[in-house]
C-alpha positions in Angstrom: -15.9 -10.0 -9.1 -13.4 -11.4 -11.5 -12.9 -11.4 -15.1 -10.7 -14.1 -17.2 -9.1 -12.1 -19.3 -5.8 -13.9 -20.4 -5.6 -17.6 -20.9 -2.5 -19.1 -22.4 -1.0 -22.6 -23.9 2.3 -23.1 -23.5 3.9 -26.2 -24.5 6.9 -28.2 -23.3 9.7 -30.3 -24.3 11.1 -33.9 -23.4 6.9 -34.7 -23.4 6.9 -32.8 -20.2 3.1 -31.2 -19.8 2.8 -27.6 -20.1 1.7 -25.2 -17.7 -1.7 -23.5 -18.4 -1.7 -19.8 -17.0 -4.8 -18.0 -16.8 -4.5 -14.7 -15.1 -7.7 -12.4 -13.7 -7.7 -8.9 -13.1 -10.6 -7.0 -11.0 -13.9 -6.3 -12.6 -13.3 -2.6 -13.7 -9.8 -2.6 -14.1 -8.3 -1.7 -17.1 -7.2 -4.3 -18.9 -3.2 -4.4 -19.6 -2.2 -4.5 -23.4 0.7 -7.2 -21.5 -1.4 -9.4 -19.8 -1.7 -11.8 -22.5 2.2 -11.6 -23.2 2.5 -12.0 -19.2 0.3 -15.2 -18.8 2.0 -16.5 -21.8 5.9 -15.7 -20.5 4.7 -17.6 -17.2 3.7 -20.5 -18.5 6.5 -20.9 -20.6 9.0 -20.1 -17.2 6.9 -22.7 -15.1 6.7 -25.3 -18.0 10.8 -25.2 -18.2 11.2 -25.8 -14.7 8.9 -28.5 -14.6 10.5 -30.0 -17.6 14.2 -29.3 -16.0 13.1 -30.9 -12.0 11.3 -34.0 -14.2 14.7 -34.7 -16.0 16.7 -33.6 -12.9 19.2 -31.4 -14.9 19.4 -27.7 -14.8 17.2 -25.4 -16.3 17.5 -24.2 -20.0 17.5 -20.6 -19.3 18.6 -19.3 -23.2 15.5 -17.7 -24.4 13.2 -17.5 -21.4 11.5 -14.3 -20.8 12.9 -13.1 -17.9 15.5 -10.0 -17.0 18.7 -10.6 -15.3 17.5 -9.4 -11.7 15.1 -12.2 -12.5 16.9 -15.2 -13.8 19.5 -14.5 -11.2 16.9 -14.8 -8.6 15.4 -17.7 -10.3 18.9 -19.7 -10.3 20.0 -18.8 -6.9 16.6 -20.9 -5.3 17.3 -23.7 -8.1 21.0 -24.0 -6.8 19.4 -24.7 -3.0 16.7 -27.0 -4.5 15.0 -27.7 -7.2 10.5 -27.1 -7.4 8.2 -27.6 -9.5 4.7 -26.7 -10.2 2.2 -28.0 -8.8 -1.1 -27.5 -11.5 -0.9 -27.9 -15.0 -3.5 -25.1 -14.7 -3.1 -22.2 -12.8 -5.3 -19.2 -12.4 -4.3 -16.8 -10.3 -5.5 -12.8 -9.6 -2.8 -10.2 -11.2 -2.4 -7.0 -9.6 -2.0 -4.3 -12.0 -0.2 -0.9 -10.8 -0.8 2.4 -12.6 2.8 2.1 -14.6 1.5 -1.0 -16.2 3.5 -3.5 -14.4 2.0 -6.7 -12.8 2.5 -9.0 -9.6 0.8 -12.2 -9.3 1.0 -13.9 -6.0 0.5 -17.3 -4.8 2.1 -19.9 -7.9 2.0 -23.4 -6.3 5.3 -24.6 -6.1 6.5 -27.9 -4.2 9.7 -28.0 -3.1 11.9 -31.3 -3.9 15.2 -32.0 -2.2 17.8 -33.9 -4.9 17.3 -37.1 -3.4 13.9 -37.4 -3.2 11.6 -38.5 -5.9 9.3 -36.2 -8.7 5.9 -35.0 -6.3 7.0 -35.9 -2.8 8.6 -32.2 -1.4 6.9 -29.3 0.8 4.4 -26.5 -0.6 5.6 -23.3 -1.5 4.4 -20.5 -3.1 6.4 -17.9 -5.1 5.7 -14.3 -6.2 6.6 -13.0 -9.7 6.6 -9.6 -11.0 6.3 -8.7 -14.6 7.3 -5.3 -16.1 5.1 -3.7 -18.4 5.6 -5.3 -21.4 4.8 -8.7 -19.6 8.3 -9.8 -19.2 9.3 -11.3 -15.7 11.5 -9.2 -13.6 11.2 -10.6 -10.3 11.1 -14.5 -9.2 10.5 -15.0 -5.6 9.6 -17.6 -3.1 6.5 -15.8 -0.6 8.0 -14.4 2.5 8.9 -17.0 5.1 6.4 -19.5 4.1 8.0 -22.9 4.4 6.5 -24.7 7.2 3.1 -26.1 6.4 0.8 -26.6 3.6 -2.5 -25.2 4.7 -2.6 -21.7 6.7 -5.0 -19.4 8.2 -6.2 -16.8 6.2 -6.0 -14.1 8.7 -3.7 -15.8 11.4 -3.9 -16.5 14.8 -5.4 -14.4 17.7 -2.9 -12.1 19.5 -2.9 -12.0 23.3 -3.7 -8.5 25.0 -0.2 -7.8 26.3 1.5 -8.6 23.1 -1.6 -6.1 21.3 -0.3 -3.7 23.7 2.8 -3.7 22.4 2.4 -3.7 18.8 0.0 -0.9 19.6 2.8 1.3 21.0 4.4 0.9 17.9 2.2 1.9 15.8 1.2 4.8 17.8 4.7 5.7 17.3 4.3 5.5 14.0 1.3 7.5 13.7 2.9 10.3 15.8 6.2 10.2 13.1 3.6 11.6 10.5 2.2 13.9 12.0 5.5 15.1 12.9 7.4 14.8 9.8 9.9 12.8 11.1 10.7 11.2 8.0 14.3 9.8 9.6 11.9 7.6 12.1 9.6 6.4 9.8 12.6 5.2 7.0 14.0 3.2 10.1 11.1 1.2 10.5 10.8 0.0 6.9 12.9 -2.7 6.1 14.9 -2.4 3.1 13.2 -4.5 0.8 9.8 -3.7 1.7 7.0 -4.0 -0.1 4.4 -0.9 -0.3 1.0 -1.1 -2.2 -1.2 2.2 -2.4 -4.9 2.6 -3.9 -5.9 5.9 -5.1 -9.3 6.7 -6.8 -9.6 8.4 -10.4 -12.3 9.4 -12.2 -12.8 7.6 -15.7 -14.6 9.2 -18.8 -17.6 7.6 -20.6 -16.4 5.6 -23.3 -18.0 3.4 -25.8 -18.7 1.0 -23.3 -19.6 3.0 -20.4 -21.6 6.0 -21.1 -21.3 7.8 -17.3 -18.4 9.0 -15.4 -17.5 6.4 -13.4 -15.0 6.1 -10.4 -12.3 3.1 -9.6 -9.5 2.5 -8.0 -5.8 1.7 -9.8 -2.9 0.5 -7.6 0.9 1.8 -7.2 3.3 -0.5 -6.3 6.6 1.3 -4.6 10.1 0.7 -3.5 10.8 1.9 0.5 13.1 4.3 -1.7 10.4 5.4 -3.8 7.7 5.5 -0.9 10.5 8.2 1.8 11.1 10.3 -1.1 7.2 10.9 -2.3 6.8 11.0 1.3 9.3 14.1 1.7 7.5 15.8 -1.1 3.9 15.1 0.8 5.6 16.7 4.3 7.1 19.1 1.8 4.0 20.8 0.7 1.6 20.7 3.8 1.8 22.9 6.6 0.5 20.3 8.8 -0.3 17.0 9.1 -2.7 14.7 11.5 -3.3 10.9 11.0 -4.9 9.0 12.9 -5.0 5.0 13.3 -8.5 2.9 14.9 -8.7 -0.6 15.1 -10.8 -3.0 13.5 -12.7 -4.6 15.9 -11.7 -8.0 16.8 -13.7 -10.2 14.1 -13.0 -7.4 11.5 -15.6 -4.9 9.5 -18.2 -7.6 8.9 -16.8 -10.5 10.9 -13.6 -11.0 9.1 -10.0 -10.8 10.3 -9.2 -8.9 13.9 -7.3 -6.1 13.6 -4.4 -7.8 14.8 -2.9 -11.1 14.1 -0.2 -13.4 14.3 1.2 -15.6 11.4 1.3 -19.0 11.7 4.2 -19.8 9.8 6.6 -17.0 11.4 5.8 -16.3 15.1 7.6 -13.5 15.0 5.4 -11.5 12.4 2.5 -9.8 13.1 -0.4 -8.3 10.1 -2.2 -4.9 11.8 -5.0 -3.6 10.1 -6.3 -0.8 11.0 -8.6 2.2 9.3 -6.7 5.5 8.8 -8.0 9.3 8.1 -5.5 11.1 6.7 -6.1 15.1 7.3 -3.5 17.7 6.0 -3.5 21.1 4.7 -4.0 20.2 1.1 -5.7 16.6 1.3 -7.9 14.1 3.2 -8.7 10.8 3.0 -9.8 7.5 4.5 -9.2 3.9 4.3 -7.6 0.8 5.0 -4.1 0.2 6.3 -2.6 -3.1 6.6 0.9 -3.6 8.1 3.8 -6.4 8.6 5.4 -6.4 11.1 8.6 -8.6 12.1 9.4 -8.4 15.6 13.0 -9.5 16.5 13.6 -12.6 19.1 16.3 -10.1 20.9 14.0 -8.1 21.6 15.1 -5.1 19.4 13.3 -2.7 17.1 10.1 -4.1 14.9 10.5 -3.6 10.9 7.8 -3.5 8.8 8.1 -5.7 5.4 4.8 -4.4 4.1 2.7 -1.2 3.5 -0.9 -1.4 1.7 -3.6 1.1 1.7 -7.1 0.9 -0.2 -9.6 3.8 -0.2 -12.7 3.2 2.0 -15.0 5.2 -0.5 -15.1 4.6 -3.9 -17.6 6.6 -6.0 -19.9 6.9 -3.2 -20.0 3.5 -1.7 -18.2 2.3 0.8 -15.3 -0.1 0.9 -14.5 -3.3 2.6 -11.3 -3.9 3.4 -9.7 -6.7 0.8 -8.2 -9.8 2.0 -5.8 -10.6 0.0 -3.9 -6.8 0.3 -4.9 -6.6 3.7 -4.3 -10.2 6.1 -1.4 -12.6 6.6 -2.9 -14.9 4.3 -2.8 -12.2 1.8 1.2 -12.9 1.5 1.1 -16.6 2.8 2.1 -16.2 6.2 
């Protein structure tokens, strides 16, 4: 379930139409003192652009709420070609990570090359991150996803001798952990890769809510960030044993299989999979979801993303959540 919690106005210039952003956040979520300031700083970002592609000049940048890493990012995909949104409205699901910064995936953008006319281009989605005080610091295009419009949630069906493979991989992978081989396991993550972990706290009663009450906040990490917590973990146990299953090929309840294969980028694969985590000082289970890249010559995989989600959250069970845990999930 999903509750509305920001909706904001933003007007244009030059009688271009504003963008409406409207951003949800998941029931029992705390609600970020930013997400107002966030929906608001969006709409104002995708109402410039719109206004700049309409008069096909280049985008007023002086004042817009973005950092540099940002803007820079921003300018560099206007220089290729110019976009523009697609809604005048757009609500869209905001992840919010426990140090207050937000992501919200899948803004409709259609791509126009300069010599063709305003609404005729290719669909495109972009990504944008938002520190915790709502301001953009990240403007990006969704991860290989240029060649169609419409796309399958999950992907396609993997044939057995390519499952084979990938599952050798991540077999290998498994075995790094409970090895500690921390030098194997920074090899396979590419270097911008994105990793998303779920952890379960325990939340007062408050005026509100007059029992404990369990649910589940989000981490968003760097590959940097993720090897060097990951020392610490191998650090402090004496042992370590993980161990991978596969969802069964139409998923818990007849969703996604475990593996599948993008339809936008052959060469990437999604693998989800349930992990138990067992070590000297903690144990869990959930839900692991992996991308992996593959390389036409044949070399090494890399894996671009990392997200895990608790199975059990105050005494219920779990299922796993599409959009953390398919292709689809990251438009591929």
């Amino acid at each position: 379930m999903m509750f509305i919690l920001a909706a904001c106005f933003v007007w244009g210039v030059n009688d271009s139409k504003a963008v409406e952003v409207t951003l949800t956040i998941d029931e029992g979520v705390d609600r970020p003192a930013a997400l107002e300031t966030a929906a608001r700083n969006l709409g104002q970002v995708l109402t410039e652009i719109n206004r700049a592609q309409q008069a096909k000049t280049i985008l007023t940048t002086n004042g817009l709420p973005m950092d540099e890493f940002s803007l820079r990012s921003l300018l560099r995909l206007w220089a290729v070609t110019p976009f523009y949104c697609d809604d005048e409205e757009v609500v869209e699901r905001c992840w919010v990570f426990r140090d207050g910064t937000m992501m919200v995936s899948h803004i409709p953008l259609i791509i126009t090359p300069q010599e063709e006319d305003f609404g005729v281009g290719t669909y495109q989605e972009a990504i944008v991150e938002f520190d915790a005080r709502g301001r953009l610091t990240d403007f990006r295009l969704a991860l290989d996803a240029h060649l169609s419009e419409s796309l399958e949630h999950c992907g396609s069906v993997v044939e057995k001798e390519k499952q084979m493979v990938i599952m050798q991989y991540i077999e290998r992978f498994r075995t790094a952990y409970n090895q500690k081989d921390i030098e194997f396991i920074d090899q396979l993550f590419s270097d911008d890769a994105l990793i998303i972990t779920g952890t379960v706290v325990t939340v007062r009663p408050n005026k509100d809510n007059n029992f404990m009450r369990q649910k589940v906040v989000y981490n968003k990490q760097s590959k940097e960030q993720y090897i060097r917590n990951l020392r610490k973990a191998f650090a402090r146990n004496k042992w370590i044993n993980v161990k991978f299953s596969e969802i069964g090929d139409n998923g818990e309840t007849g969703g996604c299989a475990g593996i599948t294969r993008s339809e936008k980028n052959r060469n990437m694969y999604g693998v989800r999979l349930h992990q138990e985590w067992n070590s000297s000082t903690y144990s869990d289970e959930g839900y692991l979801f992996l991308l992996w890249e593959f390389p036409e010559n044949g070399g090494s995989p890399i894996i671009h993303v990392r997200t895990w989600q608790p199975e059990w959250v105050g005494g219920q069970r779990q299922e796993p959540d599409d959009d953390i845990s398919t292709l689809g999930g990251f438009n591929l």
